[in-house]
C-alpha distance (Angstrom), angle and dihedral (degrees) to the residues before:
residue distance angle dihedral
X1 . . .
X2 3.84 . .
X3 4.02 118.3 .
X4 3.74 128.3 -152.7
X5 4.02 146.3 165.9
X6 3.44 120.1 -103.9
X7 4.06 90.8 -113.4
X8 4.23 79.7 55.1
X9 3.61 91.2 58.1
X10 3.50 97.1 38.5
X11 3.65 93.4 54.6
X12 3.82 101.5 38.8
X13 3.78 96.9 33.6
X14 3.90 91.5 136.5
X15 3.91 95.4 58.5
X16 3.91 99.0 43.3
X17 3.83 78.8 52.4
X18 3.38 96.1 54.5
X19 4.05 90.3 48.8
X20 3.38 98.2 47.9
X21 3.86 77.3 54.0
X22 3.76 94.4 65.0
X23 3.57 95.8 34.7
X24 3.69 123.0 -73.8
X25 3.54 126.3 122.2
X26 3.96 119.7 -134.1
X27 4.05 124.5 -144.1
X28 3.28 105.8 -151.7
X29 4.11 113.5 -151.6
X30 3.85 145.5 -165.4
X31 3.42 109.6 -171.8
X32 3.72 101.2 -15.8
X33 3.57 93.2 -55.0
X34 3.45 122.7 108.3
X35 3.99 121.4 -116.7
X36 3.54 113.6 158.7
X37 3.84 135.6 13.5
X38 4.10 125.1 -143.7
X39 4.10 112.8 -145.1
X40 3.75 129.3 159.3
X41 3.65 130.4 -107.9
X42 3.73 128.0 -110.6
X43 4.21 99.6 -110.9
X44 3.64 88.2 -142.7
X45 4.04 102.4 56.3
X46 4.04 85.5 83.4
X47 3.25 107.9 114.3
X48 3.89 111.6 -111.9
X49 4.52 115.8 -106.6
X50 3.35 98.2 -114.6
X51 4.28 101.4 -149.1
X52 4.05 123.0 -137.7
X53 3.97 87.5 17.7
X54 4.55 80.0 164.1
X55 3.74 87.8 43.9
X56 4.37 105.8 129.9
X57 3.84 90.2 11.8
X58 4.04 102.0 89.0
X59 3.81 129.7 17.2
X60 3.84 129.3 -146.3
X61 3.31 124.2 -137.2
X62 4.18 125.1 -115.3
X63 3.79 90.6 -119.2
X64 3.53 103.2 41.7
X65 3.92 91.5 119.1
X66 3.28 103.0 38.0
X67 3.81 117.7 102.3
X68 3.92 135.4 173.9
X69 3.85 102.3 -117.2
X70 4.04 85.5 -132.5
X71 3.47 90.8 65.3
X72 3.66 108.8 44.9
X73 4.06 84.0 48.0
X74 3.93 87.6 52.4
X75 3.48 89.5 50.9
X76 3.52 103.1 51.6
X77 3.68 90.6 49.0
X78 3.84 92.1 46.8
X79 3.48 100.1 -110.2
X80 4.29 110.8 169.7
X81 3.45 92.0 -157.5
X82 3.93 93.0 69.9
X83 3.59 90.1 53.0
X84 3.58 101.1 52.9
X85 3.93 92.0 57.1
């Protein structure tokens, strides 16, 4: 277990990161006395993405993508008349 002073850790953040990565456990110290300790994480406590969390709760309708041509150029040009269809 490696030990170091607060302006250590502040300073070389990046590489007691990387050994905690591979391993090692970091004291850190103020003073010579211990305050906090740096481990690693188990990779696998992340909660698994659960995919199509909405799926059942809202349905599309068949047409949804199908526009008149006419329209979507009124639109675009800012045309009222499309709107009010």
């Amino acid at each position: 277990m490696k030990t170091v002073n607060v302006h250590e850790a502040k300073t070389h953040l990046s590489r007691l990161l990387a050994a905690v990565e591979s391993g090692e456990e970091v004291v850190i110290a103020r003073a010579g006395r211990p305050v906090a300790r740096l481990v690693g994480t188990d990779a696998t406590a992340r909660p698994r993405r659960e995919l199509g969390p909405l799926r059942g709760r809202f349905t599309m309708p068949d047409d949804f993508d199908h526009w008149a041509q006419d329209e979507v150029s009124a639109l675009f040009e800012g045309d009222d008349a499309a709107g009010a269809r």
